[in-house]
Every structure is written in structure tokens, then in C-alpha cells.
NUKE-212559 format. One line per 4 residues: number of its first residue (from 1); their letters; for each residue x, y, z of C-alpha. Coordinates in steps of 0.1 Angstrom, whole numbers, plus 5000, padded with zeros to 4 digits. Layout:
N
NUM> A> X/Y/Z ~ ...
This chain:
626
1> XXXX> 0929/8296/9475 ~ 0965/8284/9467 ~ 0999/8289/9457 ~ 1029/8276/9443
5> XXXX> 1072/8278/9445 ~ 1093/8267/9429 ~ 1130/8275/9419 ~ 1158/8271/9388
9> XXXX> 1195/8271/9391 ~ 1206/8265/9426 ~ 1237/8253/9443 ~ 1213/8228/9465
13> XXXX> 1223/8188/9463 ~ 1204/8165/9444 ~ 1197/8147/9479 ~ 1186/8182/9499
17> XXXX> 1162/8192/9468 ~ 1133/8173/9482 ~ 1135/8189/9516 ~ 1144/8223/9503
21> XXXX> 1111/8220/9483 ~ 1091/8209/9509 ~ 1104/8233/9531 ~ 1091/8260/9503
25> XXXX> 1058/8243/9502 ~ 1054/8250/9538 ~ 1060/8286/9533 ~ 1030/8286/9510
29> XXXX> 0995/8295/9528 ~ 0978/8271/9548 ~ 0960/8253/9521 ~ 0951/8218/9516
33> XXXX> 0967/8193/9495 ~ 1000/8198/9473 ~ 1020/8183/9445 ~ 1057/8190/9442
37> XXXX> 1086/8179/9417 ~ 1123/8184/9417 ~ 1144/8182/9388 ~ 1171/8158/9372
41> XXXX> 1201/8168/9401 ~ 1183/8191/9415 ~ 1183/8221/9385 ~ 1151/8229/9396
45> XXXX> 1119/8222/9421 ~ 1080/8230/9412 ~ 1055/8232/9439 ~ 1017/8235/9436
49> XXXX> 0992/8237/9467 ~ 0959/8241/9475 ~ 0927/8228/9457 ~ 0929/8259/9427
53> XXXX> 0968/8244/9419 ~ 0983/8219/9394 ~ 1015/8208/9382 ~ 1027/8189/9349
57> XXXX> 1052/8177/9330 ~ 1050/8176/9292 ~ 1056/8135/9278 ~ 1091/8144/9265
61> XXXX> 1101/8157/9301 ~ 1113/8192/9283 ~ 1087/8216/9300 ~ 1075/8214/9336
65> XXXX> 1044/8240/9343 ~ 1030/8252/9374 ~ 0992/8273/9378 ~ 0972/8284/9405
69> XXXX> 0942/8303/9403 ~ 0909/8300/9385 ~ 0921/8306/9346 ~ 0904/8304/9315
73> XXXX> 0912/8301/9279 ~ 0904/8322/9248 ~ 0921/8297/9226 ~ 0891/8264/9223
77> XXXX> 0919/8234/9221 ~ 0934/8249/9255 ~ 0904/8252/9270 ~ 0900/8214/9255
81> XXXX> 0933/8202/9271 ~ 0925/8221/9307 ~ 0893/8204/9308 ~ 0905/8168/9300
85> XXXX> 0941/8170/9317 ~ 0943/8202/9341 ~ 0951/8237/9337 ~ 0989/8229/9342
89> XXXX> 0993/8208/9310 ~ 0971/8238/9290 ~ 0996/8258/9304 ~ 1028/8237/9295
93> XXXX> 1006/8234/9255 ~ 1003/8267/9253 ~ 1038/8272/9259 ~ 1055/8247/9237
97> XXXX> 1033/8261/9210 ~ 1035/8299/9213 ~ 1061/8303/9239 ~ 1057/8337/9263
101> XXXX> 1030/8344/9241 ~ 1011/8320/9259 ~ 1007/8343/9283 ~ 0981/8363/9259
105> XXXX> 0958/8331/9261 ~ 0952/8328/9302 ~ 0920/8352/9311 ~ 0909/8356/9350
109> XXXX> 0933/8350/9386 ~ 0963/8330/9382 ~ 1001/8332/9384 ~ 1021/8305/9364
113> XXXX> 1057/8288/9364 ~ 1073/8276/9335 ~ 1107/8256/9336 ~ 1122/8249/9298
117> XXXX> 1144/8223/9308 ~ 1163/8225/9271 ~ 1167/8265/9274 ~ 1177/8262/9311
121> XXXX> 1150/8292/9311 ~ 1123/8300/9335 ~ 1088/8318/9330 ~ 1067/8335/9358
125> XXXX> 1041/8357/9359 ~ 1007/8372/9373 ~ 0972/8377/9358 ~ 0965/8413/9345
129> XXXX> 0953/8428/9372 ~ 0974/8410/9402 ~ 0946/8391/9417 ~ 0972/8364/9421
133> XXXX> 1006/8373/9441 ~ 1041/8362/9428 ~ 1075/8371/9443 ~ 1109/8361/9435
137> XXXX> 1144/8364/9442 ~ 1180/8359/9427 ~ 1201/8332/9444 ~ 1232/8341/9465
141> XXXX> 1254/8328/9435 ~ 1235/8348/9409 ~ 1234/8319/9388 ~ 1195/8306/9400
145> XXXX> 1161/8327/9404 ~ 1134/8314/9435 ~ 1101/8323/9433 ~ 1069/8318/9450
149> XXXX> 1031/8331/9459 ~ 1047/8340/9493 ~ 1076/8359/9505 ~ 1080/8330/9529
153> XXXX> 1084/8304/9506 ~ 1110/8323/9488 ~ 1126/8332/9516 ~ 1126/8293/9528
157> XXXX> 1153/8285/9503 ~ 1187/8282/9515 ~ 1198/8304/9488 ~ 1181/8335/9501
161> XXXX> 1191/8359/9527 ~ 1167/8374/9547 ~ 1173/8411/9557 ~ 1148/8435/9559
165> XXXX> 1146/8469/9543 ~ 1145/8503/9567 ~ 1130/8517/9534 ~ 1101/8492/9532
169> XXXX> 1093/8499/9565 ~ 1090/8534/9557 ~ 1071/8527/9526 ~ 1048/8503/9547
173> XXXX> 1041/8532/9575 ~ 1033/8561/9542 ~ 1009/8531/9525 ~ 0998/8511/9556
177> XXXX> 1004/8482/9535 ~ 1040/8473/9515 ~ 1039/8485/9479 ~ 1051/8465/9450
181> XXXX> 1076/8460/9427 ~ 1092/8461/9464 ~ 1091/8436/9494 ~ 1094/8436/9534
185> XXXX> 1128/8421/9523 ~ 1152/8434/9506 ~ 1160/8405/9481 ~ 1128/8399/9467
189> XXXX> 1109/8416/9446 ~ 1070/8409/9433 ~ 1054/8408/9403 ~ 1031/8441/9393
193> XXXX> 1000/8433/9373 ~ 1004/8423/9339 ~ 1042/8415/9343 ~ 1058/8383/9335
197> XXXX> 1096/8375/9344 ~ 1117/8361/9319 ~ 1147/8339/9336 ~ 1176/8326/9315
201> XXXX> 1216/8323/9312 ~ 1216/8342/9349 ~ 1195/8375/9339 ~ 1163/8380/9352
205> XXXX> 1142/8400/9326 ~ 1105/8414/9340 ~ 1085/8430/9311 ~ 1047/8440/9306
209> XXXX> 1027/8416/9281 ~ 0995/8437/9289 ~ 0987/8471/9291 ~ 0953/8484/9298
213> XXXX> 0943/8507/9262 ~ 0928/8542/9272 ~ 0910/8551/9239 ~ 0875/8566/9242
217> XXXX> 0846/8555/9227 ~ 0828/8584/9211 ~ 0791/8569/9210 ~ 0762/8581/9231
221> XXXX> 0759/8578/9267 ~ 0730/8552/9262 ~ 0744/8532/9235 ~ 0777/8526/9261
225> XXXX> 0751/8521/9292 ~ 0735/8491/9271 ~ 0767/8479/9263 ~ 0778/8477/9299
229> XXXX> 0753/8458/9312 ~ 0757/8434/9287 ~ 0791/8435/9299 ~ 0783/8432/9337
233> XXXX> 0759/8403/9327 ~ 0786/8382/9309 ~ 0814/8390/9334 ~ 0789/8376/9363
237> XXXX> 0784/8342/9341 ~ 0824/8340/9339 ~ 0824/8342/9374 ~ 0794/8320/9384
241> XXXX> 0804/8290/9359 ~ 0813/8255/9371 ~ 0797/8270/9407 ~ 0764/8259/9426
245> XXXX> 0746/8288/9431 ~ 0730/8271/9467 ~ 0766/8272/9478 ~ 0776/8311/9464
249> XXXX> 0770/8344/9479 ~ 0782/8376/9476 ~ 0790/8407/9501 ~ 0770/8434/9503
253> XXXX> 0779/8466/9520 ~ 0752/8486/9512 ~ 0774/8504/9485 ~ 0770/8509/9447
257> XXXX> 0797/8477/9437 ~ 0781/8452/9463 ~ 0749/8458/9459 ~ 0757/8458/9413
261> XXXX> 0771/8423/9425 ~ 0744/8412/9445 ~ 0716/8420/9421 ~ 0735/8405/9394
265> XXXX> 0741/8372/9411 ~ 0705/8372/9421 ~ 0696/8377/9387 ~ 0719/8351/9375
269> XXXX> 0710/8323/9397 ~ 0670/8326/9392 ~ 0665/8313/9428 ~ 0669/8332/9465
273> XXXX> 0706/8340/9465 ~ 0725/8351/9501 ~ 0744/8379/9507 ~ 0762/8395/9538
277> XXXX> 0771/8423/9554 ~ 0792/8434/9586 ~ 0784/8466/9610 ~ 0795/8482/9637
281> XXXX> 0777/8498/9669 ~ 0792/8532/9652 ~ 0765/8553/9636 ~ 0797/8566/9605
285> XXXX> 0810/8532/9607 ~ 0773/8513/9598 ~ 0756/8514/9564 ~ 0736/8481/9570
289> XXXX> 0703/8502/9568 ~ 0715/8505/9528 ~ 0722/8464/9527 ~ 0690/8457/9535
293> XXXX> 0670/8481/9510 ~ 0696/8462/9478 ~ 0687/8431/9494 ~ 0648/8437/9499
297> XXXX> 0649/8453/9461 ~ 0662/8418/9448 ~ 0645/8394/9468 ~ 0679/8381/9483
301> XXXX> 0684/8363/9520 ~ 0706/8386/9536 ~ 0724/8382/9565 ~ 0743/8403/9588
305> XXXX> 0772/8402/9619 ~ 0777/8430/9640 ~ 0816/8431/9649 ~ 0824/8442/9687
309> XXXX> 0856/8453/9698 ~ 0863/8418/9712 ~ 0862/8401/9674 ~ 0886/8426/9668
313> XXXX> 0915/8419/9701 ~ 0910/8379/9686 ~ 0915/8384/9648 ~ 0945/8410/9651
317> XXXX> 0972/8385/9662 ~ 0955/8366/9631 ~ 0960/8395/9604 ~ 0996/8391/9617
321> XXXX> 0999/8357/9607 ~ 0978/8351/9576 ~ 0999/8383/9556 ~ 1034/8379/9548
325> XXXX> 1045/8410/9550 ~ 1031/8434/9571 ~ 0997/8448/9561 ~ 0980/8479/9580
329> XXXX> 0941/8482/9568 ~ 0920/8474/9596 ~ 0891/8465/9572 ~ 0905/8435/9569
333> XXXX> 0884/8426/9603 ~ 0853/8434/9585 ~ 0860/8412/9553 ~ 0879/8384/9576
337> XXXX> 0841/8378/9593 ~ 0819/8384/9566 ~ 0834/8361/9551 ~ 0833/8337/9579
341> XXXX> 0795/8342/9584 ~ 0787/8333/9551 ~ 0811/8303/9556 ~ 0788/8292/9582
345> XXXX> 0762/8296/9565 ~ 0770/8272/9539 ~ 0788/8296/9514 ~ 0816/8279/9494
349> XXXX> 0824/8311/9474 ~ 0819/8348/9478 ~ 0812/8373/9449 ~ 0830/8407/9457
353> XXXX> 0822/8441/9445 ~ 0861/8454/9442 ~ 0871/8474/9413 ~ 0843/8499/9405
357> XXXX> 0856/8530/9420 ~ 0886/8522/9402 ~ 0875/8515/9369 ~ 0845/8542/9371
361> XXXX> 0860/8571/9391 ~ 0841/8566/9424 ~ 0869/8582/9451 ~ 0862/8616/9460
365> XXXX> 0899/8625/9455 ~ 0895/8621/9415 ~ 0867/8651/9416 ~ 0891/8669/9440
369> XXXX> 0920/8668/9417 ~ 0893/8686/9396 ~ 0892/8718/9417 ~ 0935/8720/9419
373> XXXX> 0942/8716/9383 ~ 0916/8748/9375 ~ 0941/8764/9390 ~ 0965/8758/9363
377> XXXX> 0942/8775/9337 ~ 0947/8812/9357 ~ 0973/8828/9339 ~ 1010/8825/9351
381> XXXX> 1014/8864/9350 ~ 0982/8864/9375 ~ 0989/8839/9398 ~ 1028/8846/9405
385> XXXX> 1023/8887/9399 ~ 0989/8889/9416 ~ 0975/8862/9436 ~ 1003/8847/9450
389> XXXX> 1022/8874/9466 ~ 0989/8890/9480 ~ 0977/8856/9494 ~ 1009/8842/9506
393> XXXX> 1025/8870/9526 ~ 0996/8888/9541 ~ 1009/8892/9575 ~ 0993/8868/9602
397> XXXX> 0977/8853/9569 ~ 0981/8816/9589 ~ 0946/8833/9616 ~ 0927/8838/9593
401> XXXX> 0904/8813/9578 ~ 0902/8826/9545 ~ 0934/8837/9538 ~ 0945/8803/9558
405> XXXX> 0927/8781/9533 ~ 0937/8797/9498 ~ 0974/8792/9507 ~ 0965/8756/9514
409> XXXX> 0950/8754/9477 ~ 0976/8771/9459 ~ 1005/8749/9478 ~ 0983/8718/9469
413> XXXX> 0974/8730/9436 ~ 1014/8736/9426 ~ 1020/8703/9433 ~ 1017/8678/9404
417> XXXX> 1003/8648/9395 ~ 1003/8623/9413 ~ 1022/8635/9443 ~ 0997/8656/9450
421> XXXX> 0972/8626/9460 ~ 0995/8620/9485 ~ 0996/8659/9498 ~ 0986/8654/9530
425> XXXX> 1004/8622/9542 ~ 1019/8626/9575 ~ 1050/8613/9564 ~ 1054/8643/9545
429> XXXX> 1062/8670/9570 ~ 1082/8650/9594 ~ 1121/8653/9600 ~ 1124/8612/9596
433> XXXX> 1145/8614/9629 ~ 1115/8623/9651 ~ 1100/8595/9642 ~ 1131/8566/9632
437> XXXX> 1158/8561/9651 ~ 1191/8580/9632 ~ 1206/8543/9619 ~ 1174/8540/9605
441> XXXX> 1163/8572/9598 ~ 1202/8574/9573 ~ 1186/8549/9554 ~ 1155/8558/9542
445> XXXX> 1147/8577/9509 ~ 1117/8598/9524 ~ 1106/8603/9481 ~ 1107/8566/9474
449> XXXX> 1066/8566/9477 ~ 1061/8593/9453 ~ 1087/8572/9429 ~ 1063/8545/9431
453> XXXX> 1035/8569/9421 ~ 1048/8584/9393 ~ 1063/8551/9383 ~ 1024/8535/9376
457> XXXX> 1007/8573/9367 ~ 1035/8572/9340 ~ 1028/8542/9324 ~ 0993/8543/9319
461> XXXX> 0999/8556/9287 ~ 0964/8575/9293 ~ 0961/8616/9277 ~ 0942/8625/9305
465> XXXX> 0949/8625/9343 ~ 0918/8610/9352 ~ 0925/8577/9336 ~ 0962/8583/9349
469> XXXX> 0948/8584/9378 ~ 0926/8549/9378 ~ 0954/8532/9360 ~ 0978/8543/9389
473> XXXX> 0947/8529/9418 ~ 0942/8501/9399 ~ 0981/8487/9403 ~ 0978/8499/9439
477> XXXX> 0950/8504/9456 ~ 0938/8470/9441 ~ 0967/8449/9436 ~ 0990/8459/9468
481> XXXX> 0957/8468/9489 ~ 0920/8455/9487 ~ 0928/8423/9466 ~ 0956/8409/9495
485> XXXX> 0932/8422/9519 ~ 0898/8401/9510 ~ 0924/8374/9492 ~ 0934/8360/9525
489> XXXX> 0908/8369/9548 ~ 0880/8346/9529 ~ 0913/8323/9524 ~ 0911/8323/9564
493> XXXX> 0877/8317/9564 ~ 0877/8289/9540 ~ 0859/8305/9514 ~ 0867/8310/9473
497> XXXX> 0865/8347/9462 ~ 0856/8361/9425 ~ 0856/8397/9414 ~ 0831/8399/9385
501> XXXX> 0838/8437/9383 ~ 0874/8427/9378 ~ 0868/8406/9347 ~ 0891/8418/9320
505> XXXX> 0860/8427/9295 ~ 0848/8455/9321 ~ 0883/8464/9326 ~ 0888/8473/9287
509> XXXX> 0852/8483/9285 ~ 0860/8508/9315 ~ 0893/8522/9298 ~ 0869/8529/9266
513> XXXX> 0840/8553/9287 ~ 0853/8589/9278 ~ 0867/8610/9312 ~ 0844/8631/9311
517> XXXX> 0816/8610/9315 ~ 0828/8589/9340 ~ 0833/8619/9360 ~ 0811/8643/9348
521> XXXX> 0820/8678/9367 ~ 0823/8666/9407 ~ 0799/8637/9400 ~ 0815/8607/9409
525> XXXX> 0807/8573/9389 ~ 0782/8595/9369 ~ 0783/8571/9336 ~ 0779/8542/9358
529> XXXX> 0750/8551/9382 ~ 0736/8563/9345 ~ 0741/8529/9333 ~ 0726/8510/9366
533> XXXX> 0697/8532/9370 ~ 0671/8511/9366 ~ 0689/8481/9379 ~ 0698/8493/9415
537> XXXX> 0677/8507/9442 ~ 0672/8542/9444 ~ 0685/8549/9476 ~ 0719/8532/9465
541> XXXX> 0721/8554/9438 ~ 0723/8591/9463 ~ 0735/8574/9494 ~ 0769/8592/9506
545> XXXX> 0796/8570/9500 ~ 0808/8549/9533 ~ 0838/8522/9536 ~ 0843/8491/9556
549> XXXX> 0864/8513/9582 ~ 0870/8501/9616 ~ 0864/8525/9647 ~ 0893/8510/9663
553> XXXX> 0904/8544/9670 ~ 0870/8549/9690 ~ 0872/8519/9707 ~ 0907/8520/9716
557> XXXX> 0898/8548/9745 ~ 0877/8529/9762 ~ 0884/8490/9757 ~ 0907/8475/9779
561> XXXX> 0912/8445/9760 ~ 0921/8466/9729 ~ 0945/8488/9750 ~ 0966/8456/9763
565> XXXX> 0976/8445/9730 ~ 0978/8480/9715 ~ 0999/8493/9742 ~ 1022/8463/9748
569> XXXX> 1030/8456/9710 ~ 1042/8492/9709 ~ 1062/8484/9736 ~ 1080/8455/9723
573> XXXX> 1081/8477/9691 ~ 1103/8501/9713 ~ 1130/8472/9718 ~ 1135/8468/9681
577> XXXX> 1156/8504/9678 ~ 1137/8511/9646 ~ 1116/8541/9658 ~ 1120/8567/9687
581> XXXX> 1105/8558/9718 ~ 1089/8593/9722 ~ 1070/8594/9686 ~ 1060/8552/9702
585> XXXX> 1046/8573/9731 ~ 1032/8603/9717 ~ 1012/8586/9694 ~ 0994/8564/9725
589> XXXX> 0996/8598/9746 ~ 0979/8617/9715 ~ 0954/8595/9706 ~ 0943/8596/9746
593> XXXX> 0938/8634/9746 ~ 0930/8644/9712 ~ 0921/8628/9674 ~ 0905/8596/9677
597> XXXX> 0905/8585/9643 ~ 0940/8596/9626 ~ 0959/8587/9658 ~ 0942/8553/9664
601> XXXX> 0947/8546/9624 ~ 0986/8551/9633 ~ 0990/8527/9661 ~ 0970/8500/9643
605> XXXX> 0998/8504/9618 ~ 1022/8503/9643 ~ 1010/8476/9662 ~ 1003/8453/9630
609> XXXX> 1039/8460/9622 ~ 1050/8444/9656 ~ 1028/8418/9655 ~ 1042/8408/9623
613> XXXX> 1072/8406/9633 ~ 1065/8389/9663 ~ 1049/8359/9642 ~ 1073/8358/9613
617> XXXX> 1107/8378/9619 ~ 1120/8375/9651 ~ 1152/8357/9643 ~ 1155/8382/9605
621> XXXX> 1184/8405/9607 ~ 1171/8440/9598 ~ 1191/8457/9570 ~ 1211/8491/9580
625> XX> 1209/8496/9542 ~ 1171/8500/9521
């Protein structure tokens, strides 16, 4: 992996640029190797680092260009120039030729830097589907824009304040995870898929130059099956070329996406590929039974780690450190040492299986949407005259079962899209001064996640709600969640990391399936497991659909080591003044009496939280304002 920094317009000296830069390198991830370069008087400084980065500077000095990432071309005389000079002097071509249209020539994971020296403009921006992080900030002065793969390389610049946000730490406890456009901090904001920033005369302009394009494709079922394992097949080349095959493996969880992945690099390679899987000693936790039928079916080495809850007590303080703002999915232990297993084992670079359930409507809360919006098809007179009234105020209705459960569904089912995904948060219900402390509580904008939701369901630009709905999990669930997750756990683990079900083709190809197929009824992924039917195993194709969930919640009751650092980070959590100490101690209290699972999820949340501060924010001021 790598990353790059970088900054125009600053009130630095000439003679501190160098050490401001540096100082921004540092922030980067812990990758090898860098090349930096500071402007005439110090109007600007470019960093690149790690062994997927590049800088250069076009002959006439004019244009300095940054990229990390693995890119590709679509235009044959970039492609030309990458592979003679580097991807940063494509990159810099591309732009003195075709400007921010450049942009439209750069396939795969990479984010970019562009300074135009004779503009006094800057260009950043991320691949299409935010595989590749970007942040940046406005200088103190207004009059300069730092930016960088890292909020802590942004926030390394003298320039930039560092106060946290009560409201990000709200949106990070409703997402477990901190949701883009916004940051940890309150100054810096990142890059959503697809977006590119435009700096120039002091006005920072972000803009789309890609939108996915939801129009169906009215052939037959089997004419679009063909097509997409032609699709999968080239998207696997894409991300297989310039690799060794000996020295690439892929995970394999047992699931539909892995075990796609594996059989197509086994395919691919023509030789006895390795793939690898993690479990855990908890019977709805374990689906390695189902990684060992995909692996048997295509003749692949597989190899396997069972985590115990002592992996887990080492590699949390690690989760801390490796994400720069705080992060709350405790699969990130399973990915973190799959990853290093197959790094052991000689692996170089792991295919990944992301994407599928949101391209090809594999979540079960698509079907459920299904059930709420027949709802809407009863007429109004019906419901409101009829149903409604009879249902909602039978007396003692809230006993019984029945009666108990149809007010749930109508209540759900008036909600709309896509708040209504997000139904039965927690965070819902609460009065936020249970739970934050009042100064905090003040400052928090309890709707700000459903903002967020609408803000992606709206722009999908999609007639029907289904494809609202991938669009919206696709700049989420991917981008803020699952790609930072395996991102810098293989990172950790020294290990590269392609998504062939992430390659734009099957993106657009995905965008083109009708809704109806992909989803046919409550069938989830029904035009893909028609597609793969005679490519996977048959037991992939009906098992019940598991995750790469952690039992912490399980083991938390009974593992000392566990309890130690759950129990004392939420103490030093107390000191902080950002929550109440008696929601701290009810959850620890709760989760020792009653609901394993849910209250175990919420102190890993709140425990990551601490330990992120602990490793990166101790001396931050936090905001009294969001």
C-alpha cells in the first residue's frame, strides 16, 4: 500500500517547507520508501510513499503530479508513458493535455495530486469507487488547501487545527466506523467515491466526474449470465496482471464472493493456487466447513487459522493504531490475520471477494425493504380508516404477539427510504443525554446520519429503490467500511490487496442487470447465483449467508484478558467527560447479565474509540461545537 500529501498556498517559510513536508510524510502509513518535493518558496510540497507511489514533474517545471495506487489507462500513449516513465508523469500527460478530464482516463485504485504551478490551482481526487482514501483541509488563512491519504498527515501541517467533532463521534457510535464527506476532525473533510476537488484563487470546489448509470438491460437472463462471466473472467486478468501467480492468493470465507474469487484465480493461474480462511471455536461464527468444499471443488491449497480470544486482546491496541480515525468493526481481526497467514505463507498479494452483495443485492435487508413497501400499495383510505386505528390502539395491544408485531411493521413500514434501513439503530430511541454528557450531548445533530443516507440514496439517480439502495451501500458500506477495513489490515500484514469484483466493468455491468432479477421476489443475488451455477459448488450456492463476525461479545464473559482491556479503556473513556458514566457502566453491567452479542458489539465500539484516542489524540482539544 501507500499514500501521498501534499499541500498549496501556505504561510510556511521557504526554509520550514522541507520539515513541514517531512513531517506530513510521517503522518502517512507506515510504508516503505518515499519521494517528496517542495515548491519554488515554499507555494507548495508533494509527497509520495510507499512502493504503489510516484511523483513527477513535467520538463518545463509547470505541473507537478502525485499517484498512488495500482491505475491503469484506457488511453494507449498513457499507458505508453506509465510504462516507460511512471504513473506520475502519465498522470501529469494526461493533464497538460485534457486537463480535469484526465480524470476520465485513470481505471482501478488510486488517488492523484495535481499542482498547476501557472494557475496557482490544485487537483485531487479518488478512484470511482474510493478504494483509495483522500482528505483535505483549508489552511487557517483560507488562502492554501492541505491534503493527504491520512487525516494525520493533514493534520501534521502547521496550518491545521486539530479539534474534534462531538458530532463525529456520534456519527462514529450510529456507524461504528466515521462516515464520509465527514472526518474525526472537524477541519477536514474526505473525498467520496468518484469526487475530485478542484483548488484555485482560495475556493475549494469538490464535484462528481463519475456517476454509476442505472439503465437496465432488457435481454434474457442467459444472454446477461454469459455476458457476466465474460465480465468476471476479464476483471480477474485486470487484477492478476504484472502478478506471479506462485506469490498470489485470495481469501476464501466459504461465501458466494470468495469462493467466485477463488475459483476464478484458480482458473486464471492454470496451476495450484492458495487461499485462506479464518474461524472461530463458535459454531454461528465458523463457515470453514463451506471453505473447504470451494477449495476441494477447484483443486486449490487452502489453508486455514483459527483466531482465539488471545489474537484478539494483541491486535486491538493494533486496530487503534493502524486507522486514523476511529474504526468499530471487529472483523477487522479476522481479515488483519488472514491476511497475515497467507503472508507467511509466501503470499505477496491477496484477491478479495468485496463488492458482490453490493452490486448484486445479496443483504437480507434489500428483500426486507420488499415486505415494508407492500405496504404502500394498501389503500390510504384502508390503512389510516381501517387498519391503523384497529391495530394501533387495541388496548394492551404492546402483550400481545400479534398485535405487538403488526404495529412494529406499520411504524417501520411509514418510514421512508432510506431511514428506514437504519430503523432499528439504537441511537434512535435514546434521549442523547443518557448517553453524552449535556456539553456534548448540546452539540450533536441526532439526524445527521440519516442526512448522510439520503444524501447518497439521492444521488443515485436510480428509478427504483433497490438500485438506490446499492448505490447508497456501495458509497458506504464499501468505501467508509469494508474497503478501510481489509485496506489496512493486509497493509499491516504486508500484503497487496485487489478487488476483482470491484473492477469498474462489473460495476457498470451490475448497474445494467434489471431489479428485478437481481432480486427476484426475497431471493437474494438470484441473477448472480443464476449466472455462477455451474461455476461454484453447489453447497455455496444454498448455504445461509454468514459474515466474518467476531464473538467478542461471547468471549468477553468469560476471558479475563479480554475483560482487562475492555473494562479499563471504558474507564479511561469515563475521564474524557464525553459520555455518562452510568450508560459506560450499564453497558459492561448489561452485557454481564443479559445480550451477549448487541452489548458486547457496543463496548468494542466504545473501547476502540478510547483506544484511539489513546494512540493518536491525547494532546487534541475536543470541539464543544460539531
Amino acid at each position: 500500500m501507500s499514500g501521498l500529501c501534499g499541500w498549496l498556498g501556505s504561510a510556511v517559510s521557504e526554509g520550514d517547507a522541507k520539515g513541514v513536508l517531512l513531517a506530513m510524510t510521517d503522518g502517512l502509513y507506515d510504508f516503505s520508501g518515499s519521494q517528496t518535493r517542495s515548491g519554488d518558496g515554499a507555494g507548495y510540497g508533494l509527497s509520495a510513499k510507499g512502493y504503489e507511489a510516484c511523483i513527477s514533474v513535467v520538463d518545463d517545471g509547470t505541473i507537478a503530479a502525485a499517484i498512488e495506487g495500482y491505475p491503469r489507462w484506457l488511453d494507449g500513449d498513457l499507458e505508453a508513458i506509465a510504462s516507460r516513465d511512471g504513473h506520475a508523469a502519465a498522470l501529469a500527460a494526461a493533464y497538460k493535455r485534457l486537463g480535469r478530464d484526465a480524470l476520465q482516463q485513470i481505471m482501478g485504485a488510486w488517488a492523484v495530486a495535481i499542482i498547476d504551478k501557472d494557475r496557482e490551482g490544485a487537483l485531487i481526487a479518488i478512484d470511482r469507487l474510493g478504494i483509495r482514501p483522500l482528505c483535505y483541509a483549508r489552511t487557517a488563512s483560507g488562502k492554501g488547501i492541505v491534503f493527504g491519504t491520512t487525516t494525520d498527515s493533514v493534520m501534521a501541517h502547521p496550518e491545521i487545527s486539530t479539534s474534534i467533532s462531538h458530532q463525529a463521534i456520534f456519527d462514529y457510535m450510529f456507524f461504528t466506523r466515521s462516515p464520509a464527506p465527514g472526518t474525526i476532525f472537524q477541519e477536514v473533510t474526505k473525498l467520496l467515491p468518484g469526487q475530485c476537488v478542484w483548488y484555485e484563487n482560495g475556493d475549494a470546489k469538490p464535484s462528481a466526474y463519475w456517476r454509476v448509470d442505472y439503465t437496465d438491460d432488457n435481454r434474457s437472463q442467459d444472454e446477461l449470465s454469459e455476458e457476466l462471466m465474460a465480465v468476471l473472467r476479464r476483471a480477474m486478468k485486470r487484477a492478476t496482471t504484472g502478478s506471479d501467480f506462485k506469490t498470489t492468493g485470495s481469501f476464501l470465507s466459504g461465501g458466494i464472493d470468495s469462493s467466485t474469487v477463488t475459483g476464478l484465480l484458480a482458473e486464471q493461474s492454470g496451476q495450484t493456487s492458495k487461499s485462506f480462511g479464518v474461524g472461530f471455536d463458535s459454531v454461528e461464527h465458523d463457515e470453514m466447513g463451506y471453505a473447504r468444499i470451494t477449495a476441494k471443488h477447484y483443486g486449490v491449497e487452502h489453508l486455514e487459522y483459527y483466531v482465539t480470544p488471545a489474537d484478539i486482546v494483541d491486535f486491538i491496541p493494533k486496530i487503534a493504531d493502524i486507522y486514523d480515525e476511529p474504526y468499530g468493526n471487529s472483523s477487522a481481526v479476522a481479515a488483519y490475520y488472514c491476511a497475515k497467514m497467507a503472508r507467511e505463507h509466501g503470499i505477496d498479494l491477496l484477491l478479495a471477494g468485496d463488492g458482490g452483495d453490493e452490486l448484486f443485492a445479496g443483504n437480507e435487508r434489500y428483500a426486507d425493504q420488499k415486505i415494508f413497501e407492500a405496504y404502500g400499495y394498501i389503500p390510504g383510505w384502508l390503512r389510516g380508516g381501517l387498519l391503523e386505528p384497529i391495530v394501533m390502539n387495541m388496548p394492551a395491544g404492546d402483550r400481545i404477539m400479534p398485535i405487538r408485531k403488526a404495529r412494529s411493521y406499520i411504524r417501520r413500514a411509514k418510514v421512508p427510504l432510506p431511514d428506514r434501513l437504519e430503523s432499528y439503530n439504537f441511537y434512535n430511541e435514546i434521549e442523547l443525554t443518557d448517553c453524552f454528557m449535556p456539553s456534548v450531548a448540546g452539540s450533536i445533530d441526532q439526524r445527521n446520519p440519516y442526512h448522510l443516507l439520503r444524501m447518497h440514496y439521492d444521488d443515485s439517480g436510480a428509478e427504483s429503490s433497490l438500485d438506490s439502495m446499492l448505490y447508497l451501500d456501495v458509497r458506504t458500506t464499501l468505501a467508509d467500511d469494508d474497503l478501510r477495513k481489509v485496506e489496512q489490515t493486509t497493509a499491516l500484514a504486508g500484503v497487496g490487496v485487489r478487488y476483482p469484483l470491484l473492477d469498474e466493468e462489473v460495476l457498470s455491468f451490475s448497474a445494467k442487470i434489471p431489479p428485478a432479477m437481481k432480486l427476484d421476489g426475497r431471493k437474494l443475488r438470484s441473477f448472480f447465483k443464476y449466472a455462477v451455477r455451474n461455476f461454484l459448488p453447489p453447497e455455496t450456492l444454498t448455504k445461509s449467508k454468514h459474515g466474518f463476525g467476531l464473538p467478542f461479545g461471547l468471549w468477553l464473559k468469560t476471558d479475563p484478558g479480554m475483560q482487562t482491556l475492555a473494562y479499563d479503556s471504558l474507564a479511561s473513556l469515563k475521564k474524557r467527560d464525553i459520555f455518562q458514566p452510568a450508560f459506560l457502566d450499564s453497558a459492561i453491567e448489561t452485557h454481564r447479565s443479559g445480550h451477549s452479542s448487541f452489548h458486547g458489539e457496543l463496548i468494542w465500539v466504545l473501547m476502540l474509540l478510547e483506544l484511539w484516542f489513546q494512540k493518536h489524540q491525547d494532546r487534541t482539544p475536543i470541539a464543544s461545537a460539531a
